[in-house]
C-alpha positions in Angstrom: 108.2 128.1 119.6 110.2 126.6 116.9 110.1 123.1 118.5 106.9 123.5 119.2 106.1 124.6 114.9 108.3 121.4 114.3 106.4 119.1 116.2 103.0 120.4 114.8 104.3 119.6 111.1 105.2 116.4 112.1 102.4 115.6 113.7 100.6 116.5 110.2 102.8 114.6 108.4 102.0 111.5 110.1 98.3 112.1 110.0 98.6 111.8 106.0 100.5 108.5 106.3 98.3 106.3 108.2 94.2 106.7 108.3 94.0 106.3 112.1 97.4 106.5 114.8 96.2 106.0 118.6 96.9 108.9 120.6 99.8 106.6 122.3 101.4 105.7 118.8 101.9 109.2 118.3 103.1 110.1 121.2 105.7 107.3 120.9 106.7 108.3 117.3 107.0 112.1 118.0 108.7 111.2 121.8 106.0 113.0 123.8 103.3 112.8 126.3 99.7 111.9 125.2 99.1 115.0 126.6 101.0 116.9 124.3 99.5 115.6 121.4 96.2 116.7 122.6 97.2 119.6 122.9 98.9 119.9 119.3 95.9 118.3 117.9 93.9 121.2 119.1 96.4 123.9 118.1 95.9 122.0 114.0 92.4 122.1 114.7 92.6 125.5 115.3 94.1 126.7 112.2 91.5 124.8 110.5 92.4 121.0 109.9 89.5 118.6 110.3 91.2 116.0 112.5 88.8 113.7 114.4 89.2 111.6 117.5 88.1 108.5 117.4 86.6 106.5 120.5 88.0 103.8 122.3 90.2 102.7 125.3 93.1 104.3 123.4 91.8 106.8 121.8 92.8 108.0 118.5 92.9 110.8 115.6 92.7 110.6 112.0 92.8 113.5 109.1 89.0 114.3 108.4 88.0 115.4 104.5 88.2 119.6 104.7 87.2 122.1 102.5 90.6 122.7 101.3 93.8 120.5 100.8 96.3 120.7 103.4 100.0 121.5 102.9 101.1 118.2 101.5 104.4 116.9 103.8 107.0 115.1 101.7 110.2 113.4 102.8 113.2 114.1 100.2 112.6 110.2 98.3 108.7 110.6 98.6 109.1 114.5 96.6 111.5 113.1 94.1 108.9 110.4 93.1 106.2 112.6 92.9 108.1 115.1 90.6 109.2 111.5 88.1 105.9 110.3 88.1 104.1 113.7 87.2 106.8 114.3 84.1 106.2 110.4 83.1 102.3 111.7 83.2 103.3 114.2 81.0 103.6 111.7 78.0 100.9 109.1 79.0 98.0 107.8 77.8 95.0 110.0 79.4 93.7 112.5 77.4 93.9 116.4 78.7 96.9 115.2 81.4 99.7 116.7 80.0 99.0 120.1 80.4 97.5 119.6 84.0 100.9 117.6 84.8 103.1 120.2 84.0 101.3 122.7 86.0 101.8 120.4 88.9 105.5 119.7 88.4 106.0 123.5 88.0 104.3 124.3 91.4 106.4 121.6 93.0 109.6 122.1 91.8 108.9 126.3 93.3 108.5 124.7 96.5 111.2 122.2 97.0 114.6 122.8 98.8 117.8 123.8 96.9 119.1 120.3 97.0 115.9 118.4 96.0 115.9 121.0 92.9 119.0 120.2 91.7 118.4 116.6 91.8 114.6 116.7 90.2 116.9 118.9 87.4 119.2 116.7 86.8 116.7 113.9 86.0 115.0 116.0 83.4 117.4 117.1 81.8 119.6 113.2 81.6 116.5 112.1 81.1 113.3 111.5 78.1 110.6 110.0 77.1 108.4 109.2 74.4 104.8 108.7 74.0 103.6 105.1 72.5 100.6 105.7 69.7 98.2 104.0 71.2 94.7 104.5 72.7 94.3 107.7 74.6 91.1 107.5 77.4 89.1 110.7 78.8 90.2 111.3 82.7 86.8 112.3 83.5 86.2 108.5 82.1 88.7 107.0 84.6 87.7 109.5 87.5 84.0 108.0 87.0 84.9 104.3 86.5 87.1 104.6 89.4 84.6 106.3 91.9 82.1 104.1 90.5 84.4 100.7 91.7 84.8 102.3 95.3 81.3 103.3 95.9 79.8 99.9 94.6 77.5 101.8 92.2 75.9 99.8 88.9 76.7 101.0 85.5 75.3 101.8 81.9 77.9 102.3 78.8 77.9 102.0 75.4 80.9 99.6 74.2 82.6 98.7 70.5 83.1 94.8 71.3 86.0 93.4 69.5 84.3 92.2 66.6 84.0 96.1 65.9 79.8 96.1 67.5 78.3 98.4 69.1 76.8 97.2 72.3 75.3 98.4 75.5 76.4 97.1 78.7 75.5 96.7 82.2 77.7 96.5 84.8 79.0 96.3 88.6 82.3 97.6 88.5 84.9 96.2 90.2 88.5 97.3 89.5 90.6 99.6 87.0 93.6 97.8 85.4 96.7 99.8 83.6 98.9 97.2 81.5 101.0 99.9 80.8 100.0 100.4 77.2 96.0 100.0 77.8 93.5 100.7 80.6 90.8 98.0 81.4 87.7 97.9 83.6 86.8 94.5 85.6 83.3 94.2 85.9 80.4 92.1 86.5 77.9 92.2 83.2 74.7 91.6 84.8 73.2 91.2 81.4 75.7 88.0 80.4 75.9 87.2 83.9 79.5 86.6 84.0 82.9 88.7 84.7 84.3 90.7 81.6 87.0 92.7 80.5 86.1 96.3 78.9 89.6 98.2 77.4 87.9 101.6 78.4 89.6 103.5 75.1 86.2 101.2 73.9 83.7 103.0 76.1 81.6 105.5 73.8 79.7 108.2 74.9 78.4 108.5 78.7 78.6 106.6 81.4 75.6 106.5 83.3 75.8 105.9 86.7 72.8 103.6 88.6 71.8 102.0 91.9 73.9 101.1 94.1 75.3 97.4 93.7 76.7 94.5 95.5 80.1 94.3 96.5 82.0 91.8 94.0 85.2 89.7 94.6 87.4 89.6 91.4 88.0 86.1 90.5 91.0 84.8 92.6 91.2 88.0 94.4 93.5 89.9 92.0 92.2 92.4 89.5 95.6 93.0 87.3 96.4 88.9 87.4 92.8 88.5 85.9 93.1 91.0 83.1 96.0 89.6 82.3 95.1 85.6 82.2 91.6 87.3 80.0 94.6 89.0 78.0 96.6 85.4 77.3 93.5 83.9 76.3 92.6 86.4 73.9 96.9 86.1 72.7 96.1 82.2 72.1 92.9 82.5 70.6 94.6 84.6 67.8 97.1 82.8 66.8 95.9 80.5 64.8 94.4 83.8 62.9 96.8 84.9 60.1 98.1 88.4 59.9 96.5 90.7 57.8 98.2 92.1 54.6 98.1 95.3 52.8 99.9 97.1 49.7 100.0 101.0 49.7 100.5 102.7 46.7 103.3 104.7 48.1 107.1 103.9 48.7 108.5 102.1 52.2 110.2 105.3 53.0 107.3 107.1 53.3 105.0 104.5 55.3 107.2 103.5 57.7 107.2 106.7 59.3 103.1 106.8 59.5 103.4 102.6 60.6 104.7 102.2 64.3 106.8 99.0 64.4 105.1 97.6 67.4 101.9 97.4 65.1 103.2 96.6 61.5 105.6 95.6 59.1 106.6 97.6 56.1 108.3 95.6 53.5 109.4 97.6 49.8 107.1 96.2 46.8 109.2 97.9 43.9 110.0 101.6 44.5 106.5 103.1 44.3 105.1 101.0 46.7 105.3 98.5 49.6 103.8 95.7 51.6 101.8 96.5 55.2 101.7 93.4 57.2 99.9 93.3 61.1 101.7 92.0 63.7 99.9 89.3 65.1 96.5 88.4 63.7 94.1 90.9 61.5 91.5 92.7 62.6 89.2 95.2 61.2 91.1 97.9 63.0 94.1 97.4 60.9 91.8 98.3 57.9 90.2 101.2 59.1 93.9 102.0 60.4 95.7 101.5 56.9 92.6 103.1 55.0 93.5 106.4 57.1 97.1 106.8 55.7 95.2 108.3 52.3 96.9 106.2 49.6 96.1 104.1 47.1 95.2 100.2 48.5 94.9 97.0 47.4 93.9 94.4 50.8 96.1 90.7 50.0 94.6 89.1 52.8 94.0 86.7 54.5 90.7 85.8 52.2 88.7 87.0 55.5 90.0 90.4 55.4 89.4 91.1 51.3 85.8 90.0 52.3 85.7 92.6 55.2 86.8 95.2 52.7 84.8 94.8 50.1 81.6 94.8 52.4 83.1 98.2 53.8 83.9 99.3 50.4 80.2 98.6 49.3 78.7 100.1 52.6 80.9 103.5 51.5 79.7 103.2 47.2 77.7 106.3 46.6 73.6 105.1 46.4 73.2 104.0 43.0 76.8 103.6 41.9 
């Protein structure tokens, strides 16, 4: 019986790995007859696991979608790697995952073995991590833009372009990209007729799914290598744009803790106050950004940037001031 319990995990096991196994391939890999596994297949089926046999010469089986989530069969690595990426989750950038991470790790680490505990232990507590401020997306967001790519189904967004507009897009998704800082949607805009880029921390309100679409091919086959060559060509486009520069009314000490480094300089300007340079080239953001800190500002430049403000500063002037 407990050979028999054995083989019947395994057997499950293997089911998860692959989509489809002939009834031979498994018979090889678990050292039986085809018969047997006929017979175990049954026995799963019997405790309620949708697993369908395919037709053919062969024959062959594959997990069906249940009601329910089978008992999910690690190997000691494959456990390990589950419980580091879920704690590395834990401090990413998708909005309302933390919580639902830790949950996850916490049922995990209940179930694993003695020696897998200690070692899943010993990583957290060696080991930490730090969440980059950056843009946070909705997961219900990703879940839709995701589901959206598989099932070939159009789309309807609003998005804040770079030049800080408000436009309304329509789209045949193709792929989700992480960078590892930002998350990015290739896509087909139907309206420009071309392939585009959307950073989905951009994407306002709902999206609105449509009719189903046609089934794209990423330029040169490769979703992440396209974001990034759209990426470098946005990189050499600004820089020949000079960075944008701002002084606070308040003392480097005090900025610098409110101005991550991978964004901005912070340079003393006398002891009350100090200098707030952009890395790279200026952008409205950086305004709106340095306008949030709540202290006293006077924009330097570029000449392009004090022109920005001051049209922002007039848009904001009570009516009749």
């Amino acid at each position: 019986m407990v050979q028999t319990s054995a083989r019947l995990l395994a057997l499950l096991s293997l089911l998860q790995v692959r989509r489809e196994w002939t009834g031979q391939e498994l018979a090889d890999r678990l050292e039986v007859g085809p018969r047997t596994i006929r017979r175990d297949v049954d026995k799963l089926r019997s405790l309620g696991y949708p697993i369908e046999a395919a037709s053919g010469v062969a024959g062959g089986y594959r997990l069906g979608n249940g009601g329910e989530l089978p008992p999910l069969l690690l190997d000691d690595a494959e456990a390990v790697a589950v419980a580091v990426g879920l704690r590395t989750a834990a401090t990413g950038g998708i909005a309302g995952i933390e919580e639902t991470s830790v949950r996850a790790l916490t049922k995990l680490e209940q179930v694993l073995p003695g020696r897998l505990r200690r070692r899943v232990s010993a990583l957290s507590l060696a080991t930490s991590a730090f969440g980059v401020e950056g843009p946070r997306i909705d997961s219900e967001v990703l879940a839709t833009l995701a589901g959206a790519c598989r099932d070939q189904t159009r789309l309807r967004f609003s998005y804040i372009a770079r030049d800080e507009r408000a436009t309304q897009r329509r789209v045949e998704p193709a792929a989700v990209v992480y960078s590892g800082h930002r998350w990015y949607l290739v896509a087909f805009d139907l309206d420009r007729d071309d392939w585009r880029t959307f950073r989905l921390d951009r994407i306002r309100g709902r999206v609105r799914a449509g009719e189903r679409g046609r089934r794209r091919v990423v330029p040169g086959g490769d979703p992440a290598a396209f974001v990034r060559e759209r990426l470098r060509g946005v990189w050499e486009a600004e820089a020949d744009v000079p960075p944008g520069r701002i002084r606070l009314g308040a003392p480097a000490s005090r900025v610098r803790g409110r101005v991550p480094d991978r964004y901005a300089t912070v340079e003393p300007d006398g002891e009350a106050a100090c200098i707030v340079t952009s890395r790279g080239a200026w952008t409205r953001g950086f305004l709106v950004w340095m306008a949030t800190l709540d202290e006293a500002m006077e924009v330097l430049g570029p000449p392009e940037l004090v022109e920005v403000a001051r049209a922002v500063a007039a848009r904001l002037a009570p009516a009749g001031a």
